[in-house]
Every structure is written in structure tokens, then in C-alpha cells.
C-alpha positions, -999 to +999 in steps of 0.1 A: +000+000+000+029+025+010+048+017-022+014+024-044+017+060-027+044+068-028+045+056-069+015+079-074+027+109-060+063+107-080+038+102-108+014+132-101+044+159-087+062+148-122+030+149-148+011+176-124+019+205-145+003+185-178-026+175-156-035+210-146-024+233-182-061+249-178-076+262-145-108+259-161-106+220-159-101+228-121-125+222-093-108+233-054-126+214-028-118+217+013-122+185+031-127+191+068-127+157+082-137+152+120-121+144+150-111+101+154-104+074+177-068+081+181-053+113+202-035+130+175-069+127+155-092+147+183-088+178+169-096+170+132-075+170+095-082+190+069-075+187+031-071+206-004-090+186-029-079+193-066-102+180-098-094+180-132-126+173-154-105+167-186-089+137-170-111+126-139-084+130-116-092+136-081-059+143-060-061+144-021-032+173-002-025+173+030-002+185+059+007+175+092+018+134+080+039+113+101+053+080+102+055+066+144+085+038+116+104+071+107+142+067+124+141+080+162+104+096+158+094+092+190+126+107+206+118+139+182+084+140+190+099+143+230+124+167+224+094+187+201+119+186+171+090+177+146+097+168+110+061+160+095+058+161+059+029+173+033+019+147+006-010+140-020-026+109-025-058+093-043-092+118-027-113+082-033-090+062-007-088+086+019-122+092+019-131+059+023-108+052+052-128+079+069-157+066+061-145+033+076-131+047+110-170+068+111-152+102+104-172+132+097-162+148+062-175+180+047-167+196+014-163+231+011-164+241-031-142+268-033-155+299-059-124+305-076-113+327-112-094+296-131-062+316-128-068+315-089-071+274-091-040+272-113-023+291-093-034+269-060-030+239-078+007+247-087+016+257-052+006+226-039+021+200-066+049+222-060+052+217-023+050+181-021+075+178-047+102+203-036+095+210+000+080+181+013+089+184+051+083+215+075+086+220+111+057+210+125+042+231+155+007+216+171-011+256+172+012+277+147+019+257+119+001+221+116-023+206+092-047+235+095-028+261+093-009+253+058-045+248+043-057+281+054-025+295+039-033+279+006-066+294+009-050+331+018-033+322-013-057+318-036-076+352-025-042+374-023-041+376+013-075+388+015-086+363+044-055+372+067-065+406+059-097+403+069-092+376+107-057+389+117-071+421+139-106+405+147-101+392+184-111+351+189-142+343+211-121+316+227-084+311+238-061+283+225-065+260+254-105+269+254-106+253+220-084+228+231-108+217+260-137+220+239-121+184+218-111+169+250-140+175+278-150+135+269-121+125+285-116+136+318-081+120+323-066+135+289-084+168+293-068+169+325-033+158+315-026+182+283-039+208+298-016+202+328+017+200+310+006+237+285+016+267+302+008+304+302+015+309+264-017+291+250-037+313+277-032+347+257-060+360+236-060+357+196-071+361+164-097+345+141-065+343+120-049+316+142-086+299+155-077+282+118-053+260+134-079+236+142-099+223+104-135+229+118-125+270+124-111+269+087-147+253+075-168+277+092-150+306+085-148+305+049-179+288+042-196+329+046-156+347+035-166+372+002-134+383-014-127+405-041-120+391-074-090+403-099-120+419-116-131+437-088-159+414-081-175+407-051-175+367-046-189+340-013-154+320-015-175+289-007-202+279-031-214+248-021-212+227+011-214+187+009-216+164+036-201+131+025-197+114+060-215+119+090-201+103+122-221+083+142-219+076+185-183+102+181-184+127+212-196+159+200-172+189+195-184+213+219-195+251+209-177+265+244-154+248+266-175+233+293-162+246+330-142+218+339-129+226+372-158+223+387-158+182+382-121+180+392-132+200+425-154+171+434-132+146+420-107+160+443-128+160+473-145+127+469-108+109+470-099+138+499-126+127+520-116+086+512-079+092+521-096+112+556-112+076+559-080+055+559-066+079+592-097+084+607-090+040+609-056+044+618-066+069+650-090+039+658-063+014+659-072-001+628-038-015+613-059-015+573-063+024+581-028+033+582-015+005+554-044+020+526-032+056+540+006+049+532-004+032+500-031+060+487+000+092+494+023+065+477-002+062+444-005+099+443+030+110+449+039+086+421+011+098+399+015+137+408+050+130+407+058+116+373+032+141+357+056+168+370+088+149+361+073+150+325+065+187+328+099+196+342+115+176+310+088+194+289+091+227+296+134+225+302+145+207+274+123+201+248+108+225+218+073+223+229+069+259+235+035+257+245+042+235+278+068+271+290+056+297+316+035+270+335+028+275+373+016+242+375+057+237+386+051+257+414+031+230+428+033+203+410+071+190+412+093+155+410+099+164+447+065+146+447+082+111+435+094+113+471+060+104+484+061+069+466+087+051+483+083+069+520+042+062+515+053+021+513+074+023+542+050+044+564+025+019+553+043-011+562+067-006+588+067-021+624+088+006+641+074+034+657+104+057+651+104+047+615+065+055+609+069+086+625+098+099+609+081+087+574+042+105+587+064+141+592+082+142+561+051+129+540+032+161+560+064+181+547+060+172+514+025+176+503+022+206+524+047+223+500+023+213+475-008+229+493+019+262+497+024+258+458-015+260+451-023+288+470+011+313+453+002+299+421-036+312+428-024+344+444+000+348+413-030+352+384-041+380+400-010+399+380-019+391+344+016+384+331+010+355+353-022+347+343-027+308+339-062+288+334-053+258+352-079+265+380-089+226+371-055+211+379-057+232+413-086+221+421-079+185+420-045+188+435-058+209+466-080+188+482-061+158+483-024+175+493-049+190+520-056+157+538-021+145+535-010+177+548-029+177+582-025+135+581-049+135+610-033+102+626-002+115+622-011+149+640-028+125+666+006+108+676+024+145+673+001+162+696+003+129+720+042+131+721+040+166+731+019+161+760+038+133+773+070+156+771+051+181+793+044+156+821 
């Protein structure tokens, strides 16, 4: 299957200029196709469909193509040093592969002067054949934006013109959330490790980084035509897929911290549980207590490792500026090994020892929360990560106060005073 691609696109990027001699043989489509299964798919592709009536040839262009078999991919893709690639392929297959993985796909026809497709249809032979890799970047320069640059394209920077100084309704992470709200644990996780950057207002210009803004927005764009004609760029819309049992795409981000508050305090009030045994005696209280600040510390803890790694060393621009480091850090890692021990150890020494510095430890994390909240108020410091506060809070709370471990400090004490 690879090799039949790859021979048709040294076949169309050689013969494309015969193909396409007269942009009246031309039809531009845009394919918008809809989020899938798979995480990289959530937020949608998007396509440039070229048809040439003279020969029946329907070719299918796209941006934003990897290959998880290219040499050391995934260590780029860590280190945010991303090499994707455009390419052009048979419109039939592809659309049928969505059709099989129940992807929505919409046409958009584009209204285009034949000079205007030829000119389109050049650009993007052109592209796959000599400049077939790009630096990929997830907001700025993906799949999405490289078709709405084509589009700019074809009406002489009209569209920039007209989006670049008309402010967004939403913010980058609000569209974000608004593909991810289905999955409470991913929502919570990307959102976690992007920072302050994707928090800033923008334009309708760069809402086009995601293929449904680039549908809606040009299917009501007029332009001005070389003959100073007034033109809809979009004169017909087709829907040639419709998904079926997908998780909508929301209109607004749905306020999400909210359900990570009571996540948060349901497992808070479980972990109270396990001391409130423990101050009863019960040996099960303090062994699920040790093992629930163990889970966490491990879980908290590797998430911050990663957005340490993230935001130090790698490319992924969008993870810098994040406040979740305040509170969230590998110090947490800590929590995993001393948790075990205070769970299962027979000395007293040892458990108490292990209860004080697991108190020291998540309390710098309750400490964290509370600067990181106090820091939005300046709005160079702004962050909307209210929902990975929220969860954190309660539960660094309980291990904070460790109420059996605050029980035998309080005894101690007394017994030193008589």
C-alpha cells in the first residue's frame, strides 16, 4: 500500500503541470474531516482537494503526515523537534478510510477565477515535490494552518486581511478543551503539562489552526476578485460522511474545574477515611493511607517529572511559563517510596519519621497551590489551570494535616510536658 503511494505521488508531482495546463478544468474542494479514535486525531485534519474534469483526476493534499517507523520519531516528537511532511494521495482512498473509521467529512467548493485554481493547484504540486517536510508546530503551523495558507493564497491575502485584527471568542486551550472535555483524564493531563502561552488572547486568524475554524469561517468569507468582483469564496457545502456515537465537539469549553473540585474532594474525604481508621487502631487504616499518598506521589509525581522535561528541554513551547511547577514538582516522586514504608513498617520511630516528612512534602504542595492562585491576579501571570488546582488541593490538603499523624504528634508533646 505504501509503495502504491508513494508511486503515485512521483507520478502526479512529475506529470502535475500536464494534468493542470487549464484552470478551467479545475474544481478546489476543502475536506474538513472530524475528530477520530486516536489522540492525535481529536482535533480533526483538513485537506485541499484538486479536480481536473479533462482527466477525472481527483488528488487528495495534505499536511501535518507522520510515520510513528520514521528513524528515532518518537525521541523527536519528545524533544518537540518535529519533522512531518505534506503529501498528495488518491481523494477516493482517503475518503473511504474515513468513512471506515466513522469520520465526519465535509466539502467546502471553493469559488475560484481559473487563474486563482492554477495558481493553488501549482503551489501545492509544488510543495509536495520540492518542499516536502516542514517544522511541525501543534497551534502555529500544523495541518490547518498550511490549508488556510493555501486558501489566503488563492484570494491574495484577503482572508489574513480580513481575521488577523478581529479578536477570537475563545483562547487556544479553550478550543483545546472544547475536543477533549470527553475524556476527563486526557483533558486533565494536556492541559496540565501547557503553560501560560496558549492562555493569551487571539485572532480568528490563528482559530484556523484547528480544520472545523477553517470550514466555518470560509464557508460565509466574500473576497474580491482580480475583476473587482464581489464573490462567497464557498459555493457549495457537501456532507459526505456523518459520524455516528463520536463525542460531540463542543460550541464552548464546558467549565471543567468544577468536576475536578469534586473529584478531588470525593478521593480527599476517602484518604480522611483511611486515618480516621488508623486513629481507631485499625492497622488496614494506616497501610491504605501509606499506599493511597504513595499512588499519588507517584502519579502527581511523574506528571511533573514529565513537565519539568517538557518545559526545560524540549521545543514544545506551549508546555513554558507553567505555574503548574510551582506546585506540581518531581519532589512529589518522594512520596512513593516513604508512603510504602509508612504503610508497612513495624517501628514506631520509622512511621513517625516517614508521617512528618510525607506532612512536609504535600504541604509544600498545598503552599504551591495557594502562590500559584495568588500569582494570576497579576496578568503576566495569568494561567487557566484552575482545574489542575482544584484537584490537587483537596487531596495534598488531607495528606498535609495527616490526621493520625497529627494525633501521635500532639500525643508526644503532652507526654513531654508531664
Amino acid at each position: 500500500m505504501i509503495k502504491k503511494i508513494a508511486i503515485l505521488i512521483i507520478f502526479f508531482t512529475i506529470f502535475g503541470s500536464f494534468l493542470f495546463a487549464q484552470g478551467e478544468n479545475l474544481t478546489l474542494k476543502i475536506a474538513v474531516v472530524g475528530p477520530g479514535d486516536e489522540l492525535y486525531f481529536w482535533w480533526g485534519h483538513i485537506a485541499l482537494i484538486v479536480e481536473d474534469s479533462r482527466t477525472g483526476v481527483s488528488l487528495f493534499y495534505d499536511y501535518g503526515i507522520f510515520d510513528f517507523d520514521d528513524e528515532n520519531f518518537f525521541v523527536n516528537f519528545a524533544f518537540g523537534r518535529l519533522l512531518y511532511k505534506c503529501g498528495v494521495s488518491d481523494t477516493r482512498r482517503n475518503i473511504e478510510h474515513y468513512k471506515m473509521t466513522n469520520r465526519q467529512v465535509i466539502y467546502y467548493t471553493l469559488d475560484l477565477p481559473p487563474e486563482s485554481k492554477l495558481k493553488v493547484s501549482r503551489y501545492a504540486a509544488d510543495n509536495v515535490a520540492n518542499y516536502p517536510y516542514y517544522s511541525y508546530h501543534h497551534f502555529k503551523d500544523n495541518c490547518s494552518t498550511r490549508i488556510r495558507d493555501i486558501i489566503d493564497l488563492a484570494v491574495d491575502g484577503q482572508l489574513k486581511e480580513k481575521t488577523i485584527n478581529k479578536t477570537s471568542r475563545f483562547t487556544l486551550r479553550e478550543h483545546v478543551r472544547r475536543h477533549t472535555w470527553f475524556s476527563p483524564a486526557g483533558d486533565w493531563i494536556l492541559n496540565f503539562w501547557m503553560g501560560q502561552l496558549i492562555d493569551k488572547p487571539i485572532t480568528v486568524w490563528e482559530d484556523m489552526f484547528l480544520p472545523s475554524e477553517v470550514g466555518d469561517i470560509i464557508e460565509n468569507f466574500w473576497y474580491t476578485d482580480n475583476n473587482g468582483e464581489n464573490r462567497k469564496l464557498v459555493s457549495g457545502k457537501e456532507i459526505i460522511m456523518e459520524a455516528h456515537n463520536r463525542p460531540s465537539v463542543l460550541e464552548k469549553p464546558r467549565t471543567q474545574w468544577i468536576y475536578q473540585l469534586f473529584f478531588g474532594l470525593l478521593l480527599a474525604a476517602i484518604f480522611y477515611f483511611f486515618f480516621f481508621m488508623q486513629t481507631k487502631n485499625i492497622k488496614a487504616g494506616r497501610v491504605l493511607a501509606g499506599i493511597s499518598m504513595s499512588l499519588c506521589g507517584l502519579v502527581f509525581g511523574f506528571a511533573s517529572l514529565l513537565l519539568y522535561f517538557l518545559s526545560i528541554f524540549t521545543n514544545h513551547d506551549y508546555t513554558y511559563q507553567n505555574a503548574n511547577m510551582i506546585f506540581c514538582t518531581p519532589l512529589l516522586l518522594a512520596a512513593a517510596p516513604v508512603g510504602l514504608i509508612y504503610a508497612f513498617t513495624k517501628k514506631l520511630k520509622r512511621l513517625s519519621a516517614c508521617g512528618e516528612l510525607l506532612r512536609l512534602i504535600w504541604l509544600l504542595s498545598v503552599i504551591g497551590v495557594i502562590v500559584s492562585i495568588i500569582i494570576k491576579i497579576l496578568p503576566p501571570f495569568y494561567q487557566d489551570n484552575l482545574t489542575d488546582q482544584m484537584l490537587i488541593l483537596p487531596i495534598a490538603l488531607v495528606f498535609a494535616c495527616n490526621p493520625a499523624g497529627l494525633k501521635e504528634t500532639i500525643a508526644k508533646y503532652i507526654k513531654r510536658k508531664q
